[in-house]
N, CA and C atoms as a LAMMPS dump frame, in Angstrom:
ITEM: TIMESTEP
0
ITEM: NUMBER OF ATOMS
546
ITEM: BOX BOUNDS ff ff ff
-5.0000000000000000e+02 5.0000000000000000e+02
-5.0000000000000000e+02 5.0000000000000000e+02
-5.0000000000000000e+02 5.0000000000000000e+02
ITEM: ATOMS id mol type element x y z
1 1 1 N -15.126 13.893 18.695
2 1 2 C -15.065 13.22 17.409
3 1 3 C -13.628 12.749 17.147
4 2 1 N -13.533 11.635 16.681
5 2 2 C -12.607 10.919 16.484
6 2 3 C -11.677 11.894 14.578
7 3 1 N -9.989 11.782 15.532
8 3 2 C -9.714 12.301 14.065
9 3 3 C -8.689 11.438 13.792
10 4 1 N -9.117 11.123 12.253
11 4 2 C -8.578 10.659 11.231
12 4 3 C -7.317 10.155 10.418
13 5 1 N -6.728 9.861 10.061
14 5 2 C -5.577 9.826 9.331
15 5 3 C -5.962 8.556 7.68
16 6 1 N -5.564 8.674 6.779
17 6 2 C -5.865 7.745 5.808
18 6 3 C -4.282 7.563 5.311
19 7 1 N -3.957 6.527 4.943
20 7 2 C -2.926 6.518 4.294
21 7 3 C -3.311 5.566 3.327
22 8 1 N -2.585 5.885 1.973
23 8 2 C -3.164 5.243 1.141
24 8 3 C -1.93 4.166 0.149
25 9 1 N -2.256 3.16 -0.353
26 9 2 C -0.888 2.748 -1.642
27 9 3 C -1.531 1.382 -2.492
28 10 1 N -0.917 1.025 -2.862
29 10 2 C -1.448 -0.374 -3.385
30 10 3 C -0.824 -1.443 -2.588
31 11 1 N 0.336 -1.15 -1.829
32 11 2 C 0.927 -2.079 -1.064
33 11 3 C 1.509 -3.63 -1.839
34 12 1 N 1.82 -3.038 -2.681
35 12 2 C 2.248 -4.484 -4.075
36 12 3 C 3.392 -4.098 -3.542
37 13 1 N 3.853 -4.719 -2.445
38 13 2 C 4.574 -5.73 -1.25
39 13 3 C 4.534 -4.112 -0.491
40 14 1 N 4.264 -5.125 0.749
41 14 2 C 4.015 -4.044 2.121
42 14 3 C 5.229 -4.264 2.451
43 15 1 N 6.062 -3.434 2.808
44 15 2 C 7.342 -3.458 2.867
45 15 3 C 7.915 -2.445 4.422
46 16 1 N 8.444 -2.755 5.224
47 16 2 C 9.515 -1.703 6.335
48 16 3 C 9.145 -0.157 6.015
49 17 1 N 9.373 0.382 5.223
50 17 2 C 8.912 1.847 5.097
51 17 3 C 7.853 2.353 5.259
52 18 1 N 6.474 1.33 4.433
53 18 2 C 5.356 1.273 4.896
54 18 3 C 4.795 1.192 6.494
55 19 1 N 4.934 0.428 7.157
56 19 2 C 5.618 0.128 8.774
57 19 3 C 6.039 1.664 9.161
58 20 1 N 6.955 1.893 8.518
59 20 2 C 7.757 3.318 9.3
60 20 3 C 6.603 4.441 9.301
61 21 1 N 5.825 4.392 7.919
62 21 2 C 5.031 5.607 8.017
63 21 3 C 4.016 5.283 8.975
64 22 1 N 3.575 4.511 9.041
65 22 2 C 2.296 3.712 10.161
66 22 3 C 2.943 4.292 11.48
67 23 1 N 4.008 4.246 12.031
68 23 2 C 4.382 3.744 13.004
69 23 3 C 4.403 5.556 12.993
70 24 1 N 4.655 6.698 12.112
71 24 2 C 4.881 8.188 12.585
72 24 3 C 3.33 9.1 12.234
73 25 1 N 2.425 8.084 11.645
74 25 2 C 1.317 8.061 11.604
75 25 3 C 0.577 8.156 13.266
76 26 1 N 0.977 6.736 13.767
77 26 2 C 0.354 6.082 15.11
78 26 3 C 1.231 7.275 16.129
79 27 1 N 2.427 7.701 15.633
80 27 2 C 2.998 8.966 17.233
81 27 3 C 2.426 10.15 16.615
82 28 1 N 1.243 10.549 15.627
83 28 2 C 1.198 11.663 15.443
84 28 3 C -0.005 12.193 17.122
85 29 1 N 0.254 12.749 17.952
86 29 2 C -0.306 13.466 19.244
87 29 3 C -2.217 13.9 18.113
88 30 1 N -2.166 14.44 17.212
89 30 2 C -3.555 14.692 17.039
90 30 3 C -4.011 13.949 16.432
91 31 1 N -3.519 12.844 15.817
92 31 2 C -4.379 11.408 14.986
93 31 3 C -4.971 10.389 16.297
94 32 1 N -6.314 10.297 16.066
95 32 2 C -7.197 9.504 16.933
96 32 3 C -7.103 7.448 16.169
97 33 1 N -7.502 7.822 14.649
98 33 2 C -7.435 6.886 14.516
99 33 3 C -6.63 6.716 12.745
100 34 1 N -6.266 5.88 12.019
101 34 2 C -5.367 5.297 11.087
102 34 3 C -6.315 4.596 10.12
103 35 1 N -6.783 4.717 9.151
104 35 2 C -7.331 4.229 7.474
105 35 3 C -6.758 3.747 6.906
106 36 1 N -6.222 2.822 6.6
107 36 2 C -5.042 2.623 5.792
108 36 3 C -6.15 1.614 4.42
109 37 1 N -5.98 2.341 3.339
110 37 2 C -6.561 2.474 1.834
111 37 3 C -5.735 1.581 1.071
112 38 1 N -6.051 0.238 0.746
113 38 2 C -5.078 -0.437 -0.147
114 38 3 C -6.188 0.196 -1.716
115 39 1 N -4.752 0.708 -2.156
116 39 2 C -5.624 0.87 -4.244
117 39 3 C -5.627 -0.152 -5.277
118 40 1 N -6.081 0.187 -6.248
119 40 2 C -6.147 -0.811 -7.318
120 40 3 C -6.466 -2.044 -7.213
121 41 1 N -7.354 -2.191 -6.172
122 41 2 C -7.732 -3.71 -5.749
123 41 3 C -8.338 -4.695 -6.456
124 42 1 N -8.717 -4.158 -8.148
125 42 2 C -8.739 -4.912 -8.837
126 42 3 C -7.612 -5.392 -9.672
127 43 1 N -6.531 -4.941 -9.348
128 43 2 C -5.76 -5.405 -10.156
129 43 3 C -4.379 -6.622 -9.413
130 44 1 N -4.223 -7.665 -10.181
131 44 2 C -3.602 -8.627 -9.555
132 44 3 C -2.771 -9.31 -11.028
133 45 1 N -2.249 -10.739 -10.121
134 45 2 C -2.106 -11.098 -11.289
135 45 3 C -2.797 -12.171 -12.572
136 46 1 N -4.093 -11.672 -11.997
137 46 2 C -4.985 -12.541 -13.153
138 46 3 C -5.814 -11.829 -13.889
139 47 1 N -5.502 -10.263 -13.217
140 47 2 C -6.131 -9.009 -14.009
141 47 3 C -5.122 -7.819 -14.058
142 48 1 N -4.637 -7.521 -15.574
143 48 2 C -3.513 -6.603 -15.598
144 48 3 C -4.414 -4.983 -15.808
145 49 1 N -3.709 -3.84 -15.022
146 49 2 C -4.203 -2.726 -15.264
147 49 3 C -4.037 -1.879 -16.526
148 50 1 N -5.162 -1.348 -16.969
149 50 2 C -4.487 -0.814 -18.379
150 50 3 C -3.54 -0.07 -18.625
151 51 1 N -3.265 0.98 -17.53
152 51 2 C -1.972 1.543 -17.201
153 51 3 C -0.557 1.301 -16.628
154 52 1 N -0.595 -0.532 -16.115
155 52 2 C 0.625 -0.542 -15.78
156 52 3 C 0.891 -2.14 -16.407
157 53 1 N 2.212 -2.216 -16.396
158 53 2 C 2.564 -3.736 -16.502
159 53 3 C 1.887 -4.735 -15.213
160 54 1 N 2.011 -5.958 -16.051
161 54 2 C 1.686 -7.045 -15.174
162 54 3 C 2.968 -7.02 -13.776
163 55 1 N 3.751 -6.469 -13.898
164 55 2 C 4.815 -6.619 -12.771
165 55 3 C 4.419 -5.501 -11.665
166 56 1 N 3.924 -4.72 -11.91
167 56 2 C 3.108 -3.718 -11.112
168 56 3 C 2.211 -4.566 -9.913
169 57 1 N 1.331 -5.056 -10.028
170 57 2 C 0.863 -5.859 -9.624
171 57 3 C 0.412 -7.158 -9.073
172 58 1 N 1.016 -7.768 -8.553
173 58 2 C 1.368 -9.558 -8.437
174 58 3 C 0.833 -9.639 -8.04
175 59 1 N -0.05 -9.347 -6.776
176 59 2 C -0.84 -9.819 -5.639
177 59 3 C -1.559 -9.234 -4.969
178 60 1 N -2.582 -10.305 -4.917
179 60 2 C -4.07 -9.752 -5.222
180 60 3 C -4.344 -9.324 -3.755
181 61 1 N -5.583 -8.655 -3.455
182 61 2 C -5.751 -8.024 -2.468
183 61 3 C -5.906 -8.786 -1.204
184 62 1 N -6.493 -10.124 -1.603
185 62 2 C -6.696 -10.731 0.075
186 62 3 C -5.006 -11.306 0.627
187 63 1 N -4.024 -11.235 -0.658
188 63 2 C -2.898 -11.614 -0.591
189 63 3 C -1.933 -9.648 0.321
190 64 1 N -2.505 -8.912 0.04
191 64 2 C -2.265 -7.684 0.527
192 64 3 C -2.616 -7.517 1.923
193 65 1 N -4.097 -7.648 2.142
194 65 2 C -4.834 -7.561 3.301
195 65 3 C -3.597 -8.409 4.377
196 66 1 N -3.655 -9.351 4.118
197 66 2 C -2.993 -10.821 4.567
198 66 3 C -1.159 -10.173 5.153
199 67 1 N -0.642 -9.856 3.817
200 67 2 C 0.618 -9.148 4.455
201 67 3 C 0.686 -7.939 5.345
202 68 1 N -0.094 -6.95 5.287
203 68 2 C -0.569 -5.885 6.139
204 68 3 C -0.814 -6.347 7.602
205 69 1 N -2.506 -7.529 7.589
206 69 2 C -2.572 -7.385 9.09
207 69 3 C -1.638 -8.391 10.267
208 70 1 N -0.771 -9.153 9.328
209 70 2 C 0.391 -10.066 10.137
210 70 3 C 1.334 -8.769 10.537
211 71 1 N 1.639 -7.882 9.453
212 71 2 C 2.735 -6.797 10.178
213 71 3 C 2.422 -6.061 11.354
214 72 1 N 0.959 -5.631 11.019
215 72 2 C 0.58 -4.531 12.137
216 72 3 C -0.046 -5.334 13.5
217 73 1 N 0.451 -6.594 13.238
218 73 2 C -0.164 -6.902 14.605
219 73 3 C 1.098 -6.408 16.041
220 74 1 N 0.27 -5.859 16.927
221 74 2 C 0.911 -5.585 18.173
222 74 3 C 1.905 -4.346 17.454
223 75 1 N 2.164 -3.773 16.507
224 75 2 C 2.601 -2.75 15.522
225 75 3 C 1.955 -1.24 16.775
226 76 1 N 0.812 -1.209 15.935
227 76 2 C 0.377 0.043 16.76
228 76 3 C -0.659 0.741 18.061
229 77 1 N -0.804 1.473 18.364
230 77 2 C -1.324 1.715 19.267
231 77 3 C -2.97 2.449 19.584
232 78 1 N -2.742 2.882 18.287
233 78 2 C -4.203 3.196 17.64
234 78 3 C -4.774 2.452 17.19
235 79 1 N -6.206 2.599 17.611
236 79 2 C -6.658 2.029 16.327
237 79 3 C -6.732 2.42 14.912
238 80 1 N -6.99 0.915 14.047
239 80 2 C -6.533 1.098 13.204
240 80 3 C -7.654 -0.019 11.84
241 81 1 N -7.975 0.649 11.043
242 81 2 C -8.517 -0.367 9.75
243 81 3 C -8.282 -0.486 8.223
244 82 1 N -8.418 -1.159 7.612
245 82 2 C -8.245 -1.286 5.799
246 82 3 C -9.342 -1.26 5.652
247 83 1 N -9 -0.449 3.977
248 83 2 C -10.315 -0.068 3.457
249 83 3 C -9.894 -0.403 2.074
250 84 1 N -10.502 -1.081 1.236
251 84 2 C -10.514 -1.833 -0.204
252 84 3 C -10.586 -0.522 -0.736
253 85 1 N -10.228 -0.162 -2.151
254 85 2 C -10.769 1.122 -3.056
255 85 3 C -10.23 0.419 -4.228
256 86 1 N -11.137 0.365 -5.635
257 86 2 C -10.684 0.136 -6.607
258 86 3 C -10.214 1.593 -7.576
259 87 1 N -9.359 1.241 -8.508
260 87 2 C -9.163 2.228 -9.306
261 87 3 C -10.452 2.539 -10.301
262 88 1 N -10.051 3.039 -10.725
263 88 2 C -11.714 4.086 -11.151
264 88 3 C -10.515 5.129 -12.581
265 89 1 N -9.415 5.047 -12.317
266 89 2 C -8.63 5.9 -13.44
267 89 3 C -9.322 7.148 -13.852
268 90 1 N -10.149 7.946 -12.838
269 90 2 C -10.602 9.328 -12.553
270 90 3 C -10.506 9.866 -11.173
271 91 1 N -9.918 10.527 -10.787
272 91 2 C -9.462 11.021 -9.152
273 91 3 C -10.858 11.743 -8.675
274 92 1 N -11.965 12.364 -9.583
275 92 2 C -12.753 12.519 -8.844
276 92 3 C -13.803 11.31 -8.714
277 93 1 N -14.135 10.671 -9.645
278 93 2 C -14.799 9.324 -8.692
279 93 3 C -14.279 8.606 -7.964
280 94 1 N -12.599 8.146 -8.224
281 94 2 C -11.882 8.114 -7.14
282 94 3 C -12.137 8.492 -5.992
283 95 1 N -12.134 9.72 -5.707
284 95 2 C -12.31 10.203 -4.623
285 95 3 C -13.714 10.183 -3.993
286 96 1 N -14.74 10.348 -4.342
287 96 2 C -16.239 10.38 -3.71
288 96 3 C -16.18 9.163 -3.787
289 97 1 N -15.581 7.364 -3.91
290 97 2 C -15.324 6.591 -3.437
291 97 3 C -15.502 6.392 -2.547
292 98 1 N -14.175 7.174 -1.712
293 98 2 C -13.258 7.567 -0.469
294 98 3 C -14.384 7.515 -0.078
295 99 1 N -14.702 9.065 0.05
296 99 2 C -15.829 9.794 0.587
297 99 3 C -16.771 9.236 1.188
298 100 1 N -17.542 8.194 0.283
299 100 2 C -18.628 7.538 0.286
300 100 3 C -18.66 5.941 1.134
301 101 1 N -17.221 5.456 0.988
302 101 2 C -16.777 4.575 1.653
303 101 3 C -16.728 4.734 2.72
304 102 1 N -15.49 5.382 3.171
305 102 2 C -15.018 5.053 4.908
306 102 3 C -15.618 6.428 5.315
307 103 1 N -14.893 6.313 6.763
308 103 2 C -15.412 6.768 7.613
309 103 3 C -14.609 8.277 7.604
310 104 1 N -15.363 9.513 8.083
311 104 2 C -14.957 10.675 7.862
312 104 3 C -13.588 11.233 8.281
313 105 1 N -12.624 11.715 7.64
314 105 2 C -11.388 11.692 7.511
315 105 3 C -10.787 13.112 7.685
316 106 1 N -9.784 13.583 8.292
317 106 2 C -9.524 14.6 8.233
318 106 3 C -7.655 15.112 7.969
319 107 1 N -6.896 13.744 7.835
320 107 2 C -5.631 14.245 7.369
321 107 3 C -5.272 13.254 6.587
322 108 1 N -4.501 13.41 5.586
323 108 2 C -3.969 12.373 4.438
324 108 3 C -2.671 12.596 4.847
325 109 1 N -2.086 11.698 4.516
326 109 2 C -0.491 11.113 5.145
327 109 3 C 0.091 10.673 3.527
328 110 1 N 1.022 11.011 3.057
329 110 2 C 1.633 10.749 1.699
330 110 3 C 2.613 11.18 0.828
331 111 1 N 3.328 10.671 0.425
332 111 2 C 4.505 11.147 -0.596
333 111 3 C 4.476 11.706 -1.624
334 112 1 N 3.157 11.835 -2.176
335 112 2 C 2.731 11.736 -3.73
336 112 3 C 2.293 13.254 -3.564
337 113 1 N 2.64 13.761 -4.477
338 113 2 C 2.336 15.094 -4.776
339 113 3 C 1.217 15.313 -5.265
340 114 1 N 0.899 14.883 -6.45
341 114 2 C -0.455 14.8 -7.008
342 114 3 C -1.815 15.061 -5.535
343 115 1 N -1.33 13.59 -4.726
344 115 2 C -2.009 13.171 -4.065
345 115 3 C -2.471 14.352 -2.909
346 116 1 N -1.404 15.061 -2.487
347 116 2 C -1.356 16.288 -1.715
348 116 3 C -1.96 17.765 -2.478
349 117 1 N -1.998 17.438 -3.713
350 117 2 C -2.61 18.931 -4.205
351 117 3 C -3.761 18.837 -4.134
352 118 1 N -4.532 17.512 -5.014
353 118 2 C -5.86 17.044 -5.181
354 118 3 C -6.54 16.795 -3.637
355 119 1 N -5.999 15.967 -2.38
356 119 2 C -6.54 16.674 -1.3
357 119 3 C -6.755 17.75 -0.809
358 120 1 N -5.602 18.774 -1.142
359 120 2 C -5.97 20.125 -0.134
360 120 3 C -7.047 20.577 -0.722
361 121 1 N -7.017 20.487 -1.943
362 121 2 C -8.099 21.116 -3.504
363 121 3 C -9.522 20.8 -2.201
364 122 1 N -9.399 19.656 -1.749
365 122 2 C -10.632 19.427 -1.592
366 122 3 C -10.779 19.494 0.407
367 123 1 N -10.186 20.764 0.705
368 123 2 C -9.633 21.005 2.389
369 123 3 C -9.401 19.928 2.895
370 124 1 N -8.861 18.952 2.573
371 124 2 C -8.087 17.896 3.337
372 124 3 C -6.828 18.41 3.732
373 125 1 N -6.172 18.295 5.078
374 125 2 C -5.047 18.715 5.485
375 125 3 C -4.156 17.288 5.174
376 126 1 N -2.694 17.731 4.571
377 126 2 C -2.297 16.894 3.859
378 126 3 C -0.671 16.965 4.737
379 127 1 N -0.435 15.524 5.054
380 127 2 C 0.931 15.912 5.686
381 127 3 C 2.18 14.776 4.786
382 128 1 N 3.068 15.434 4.766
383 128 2 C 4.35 14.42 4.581
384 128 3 C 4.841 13.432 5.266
385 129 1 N 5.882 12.75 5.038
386 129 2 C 6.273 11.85 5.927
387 129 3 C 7.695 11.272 6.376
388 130 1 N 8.76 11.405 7.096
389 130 2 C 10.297 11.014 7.02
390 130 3 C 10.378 10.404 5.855
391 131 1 N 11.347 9.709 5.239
392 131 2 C 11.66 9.195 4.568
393 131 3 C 12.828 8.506 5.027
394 132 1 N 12.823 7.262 6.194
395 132 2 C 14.38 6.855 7.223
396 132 3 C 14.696 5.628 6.102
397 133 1 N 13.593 4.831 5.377
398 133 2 C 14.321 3.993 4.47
399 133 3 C 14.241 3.915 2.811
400 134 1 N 15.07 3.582 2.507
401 134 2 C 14.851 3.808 1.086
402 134 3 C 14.237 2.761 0.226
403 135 1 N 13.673 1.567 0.908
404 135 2 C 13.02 0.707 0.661
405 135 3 C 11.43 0.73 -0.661
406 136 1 N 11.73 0.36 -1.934
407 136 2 C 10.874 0.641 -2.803
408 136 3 C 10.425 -0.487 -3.419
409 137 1 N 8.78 -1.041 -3.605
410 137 2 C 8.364 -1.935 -3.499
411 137 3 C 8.516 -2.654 -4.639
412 138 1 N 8.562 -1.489 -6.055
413 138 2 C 9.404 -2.005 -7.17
414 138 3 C 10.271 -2.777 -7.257
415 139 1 N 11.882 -2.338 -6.297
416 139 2 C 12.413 -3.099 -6.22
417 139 3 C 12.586 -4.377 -5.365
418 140 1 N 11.74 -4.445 -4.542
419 140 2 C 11.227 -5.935 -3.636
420 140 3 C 11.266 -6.999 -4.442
421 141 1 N 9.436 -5.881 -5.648
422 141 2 C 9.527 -7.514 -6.083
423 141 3 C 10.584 -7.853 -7.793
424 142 1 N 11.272 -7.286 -7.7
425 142 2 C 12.613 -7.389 -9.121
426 142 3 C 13.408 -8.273 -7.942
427 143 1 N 13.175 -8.31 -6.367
428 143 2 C 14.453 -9.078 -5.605
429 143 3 C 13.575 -10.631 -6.156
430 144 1 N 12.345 -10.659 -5.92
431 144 2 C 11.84 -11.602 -5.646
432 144 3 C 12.124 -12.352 -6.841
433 145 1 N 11.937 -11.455 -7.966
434 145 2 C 11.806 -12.315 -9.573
435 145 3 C 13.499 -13.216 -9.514
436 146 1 N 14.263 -12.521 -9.18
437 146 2 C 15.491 -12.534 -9.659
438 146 3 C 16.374 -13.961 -8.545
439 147 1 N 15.324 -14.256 -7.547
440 147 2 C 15.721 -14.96 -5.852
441 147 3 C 16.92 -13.944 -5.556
442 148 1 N 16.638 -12.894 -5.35
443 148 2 C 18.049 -12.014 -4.507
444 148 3 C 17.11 -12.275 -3.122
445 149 1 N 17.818 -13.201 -2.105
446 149 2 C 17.417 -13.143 -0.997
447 149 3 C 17.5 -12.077 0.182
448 150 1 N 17.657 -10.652 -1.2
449 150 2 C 17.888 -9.276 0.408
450 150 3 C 16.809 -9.162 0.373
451 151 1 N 15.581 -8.994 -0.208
452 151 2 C 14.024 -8.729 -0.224
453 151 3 C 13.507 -8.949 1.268
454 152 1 N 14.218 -10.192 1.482
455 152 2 C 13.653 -10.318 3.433
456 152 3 C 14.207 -9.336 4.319
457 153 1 N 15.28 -8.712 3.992
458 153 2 C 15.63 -7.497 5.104
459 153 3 C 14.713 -6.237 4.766
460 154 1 N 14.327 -6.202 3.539
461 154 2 C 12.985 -5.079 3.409
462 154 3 C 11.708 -4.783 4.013
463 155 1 N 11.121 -6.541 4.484
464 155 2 C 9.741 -6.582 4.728
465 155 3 C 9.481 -6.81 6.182
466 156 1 N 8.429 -6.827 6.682
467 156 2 C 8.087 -7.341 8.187
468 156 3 C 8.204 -8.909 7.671
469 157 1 N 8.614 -9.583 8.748
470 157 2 C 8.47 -11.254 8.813
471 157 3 C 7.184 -11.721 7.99
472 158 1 N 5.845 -11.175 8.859
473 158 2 C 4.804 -11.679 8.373
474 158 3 C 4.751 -11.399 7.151
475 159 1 N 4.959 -10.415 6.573
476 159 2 C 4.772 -9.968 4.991
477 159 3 C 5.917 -11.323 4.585
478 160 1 N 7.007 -11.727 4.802
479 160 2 C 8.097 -12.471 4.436
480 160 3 C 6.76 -14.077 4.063
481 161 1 N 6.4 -14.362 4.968
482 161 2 C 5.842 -15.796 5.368
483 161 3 C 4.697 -15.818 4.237
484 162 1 N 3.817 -14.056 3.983
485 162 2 C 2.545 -14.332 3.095
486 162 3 C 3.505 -14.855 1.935
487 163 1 N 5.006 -13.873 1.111
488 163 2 C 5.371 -14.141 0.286
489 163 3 C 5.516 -15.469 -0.057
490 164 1 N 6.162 -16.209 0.844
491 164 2 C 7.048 -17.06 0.729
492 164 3 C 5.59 -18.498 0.286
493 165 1 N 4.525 -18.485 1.248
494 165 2 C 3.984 -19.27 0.484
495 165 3 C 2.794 -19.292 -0.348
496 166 1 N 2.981 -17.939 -1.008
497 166 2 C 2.503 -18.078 -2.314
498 166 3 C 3.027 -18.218 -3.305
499 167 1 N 4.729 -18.561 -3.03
500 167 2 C 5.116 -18.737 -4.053
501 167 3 C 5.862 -17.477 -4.943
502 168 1 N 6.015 -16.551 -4.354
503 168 2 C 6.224 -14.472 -4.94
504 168 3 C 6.898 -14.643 -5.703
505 169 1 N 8.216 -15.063 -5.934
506 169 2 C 9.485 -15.173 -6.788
507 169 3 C 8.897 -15.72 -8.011
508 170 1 N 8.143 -17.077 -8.009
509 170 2 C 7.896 -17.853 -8.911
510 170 3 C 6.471 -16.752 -9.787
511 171 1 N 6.216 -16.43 -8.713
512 171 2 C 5.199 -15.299 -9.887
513 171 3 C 5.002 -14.246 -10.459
514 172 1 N 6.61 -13.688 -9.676
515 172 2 C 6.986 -12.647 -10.059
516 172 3 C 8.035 -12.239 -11.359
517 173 1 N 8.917 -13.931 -11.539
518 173 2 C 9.031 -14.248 -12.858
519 173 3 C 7.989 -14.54 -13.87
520 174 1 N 7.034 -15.28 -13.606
521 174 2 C 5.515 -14.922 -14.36
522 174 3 C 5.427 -13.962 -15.125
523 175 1 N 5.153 -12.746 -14.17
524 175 2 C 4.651 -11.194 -14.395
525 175 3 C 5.237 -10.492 -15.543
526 176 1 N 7.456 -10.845 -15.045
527 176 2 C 8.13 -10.233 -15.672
528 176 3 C 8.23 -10.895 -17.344
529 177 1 N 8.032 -11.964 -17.567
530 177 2 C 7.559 -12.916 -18.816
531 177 3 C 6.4 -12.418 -19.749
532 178 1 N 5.381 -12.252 -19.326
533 178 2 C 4.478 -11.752 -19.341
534 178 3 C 4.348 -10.545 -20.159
535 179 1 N 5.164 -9.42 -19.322
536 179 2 C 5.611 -8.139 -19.718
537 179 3 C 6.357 -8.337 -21.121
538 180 1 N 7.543 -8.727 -21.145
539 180 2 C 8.084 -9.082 -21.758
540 180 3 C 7.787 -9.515 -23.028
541 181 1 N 7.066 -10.473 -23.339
542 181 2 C 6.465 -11.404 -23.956
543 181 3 C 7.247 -12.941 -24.083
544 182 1 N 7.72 -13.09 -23.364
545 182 2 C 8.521 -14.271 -23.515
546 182 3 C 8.121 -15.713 -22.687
């Protein structure tokens, strides 16, 4: 039987760090295969979440999907798939989601504490992950709003190319307007 790994985020900008965990994900010796869970997939920027600002969110999931599978191409060595999950703003339907969705799972990969208690809660073996960059997707897209052109040393190319022609900067001032009210 094939074992598991899920990693999970919203990926509101897939960014180098993301990459890094994939990449200590793909050398883990007992991971067979890689899940990678984009969240909140209803939320974009033509649908704001009730819990976060419109800047949280810019881009929508096929705009996610899109930056993800340009990075991981020739990336890893496992196989590897995305799995859509919407928010649900309850961790246990949240979770029997999961469950009910993909395919049977046996280690979660993640930073989030929450995320590591509420798995083990439920015998999921839950592992950590280096931390080699300090790369935070928050601040990506504040590069993007602002045109600070370091945002491209953050991302894989391909993630660079989805940005660039959709336009990210220009909608990421949007978002921050938006928020704002201005």
């Amino acid at each position: 039987m094939a074992r598991r790994a899920i990693y999970i985020g919203r990926f509101q900008v897939f960014h180098l760090g993301h990459l890094d965990v994939l990449h200590t994900i793909d050398g883990a010796n007992d991971v067979d295969e890689i899940c990678l869970i984009i969240g909140s997939t209803q939320y974009d920027h033509r649908q704001k979440s009730p819990v976060a600002t419109w800047e949280a969110n810019p881009f929508t999931v096929e705009e996610r999907v899109a930056m993800i599978e340009g990075s991981l191409k020739g990336q890893l060595t496992k196989p590897w798939s995305i799995h859509l999950v919407p928010d649900y703003h309850d961790w246990e339907r949240w979770y029997q989601h999961i469950v009910d969705h993909l395919p049977a799972f046996q280690v979660l990969y993640s930073a989030d504490r929450h995320e590591h208690a509420f798995f083990s809660a439920k015998g999921v073996e839950t592992r950590r992950f280096p931390r080699r960059y300090s790369f935070h997707a928050g601040a990506v897209r504040f590069q993007l709003a602002v045109d600070d052109e370091s945002w491209r040393k953050a991302v894989p190319q391909a993630a660079a190319e989805v940005l660039d022609r959709i336009g990210a900067g220009e909608r990421m001032r949007e978002m921050l307007k938006r928020d704002h009210g201005s």
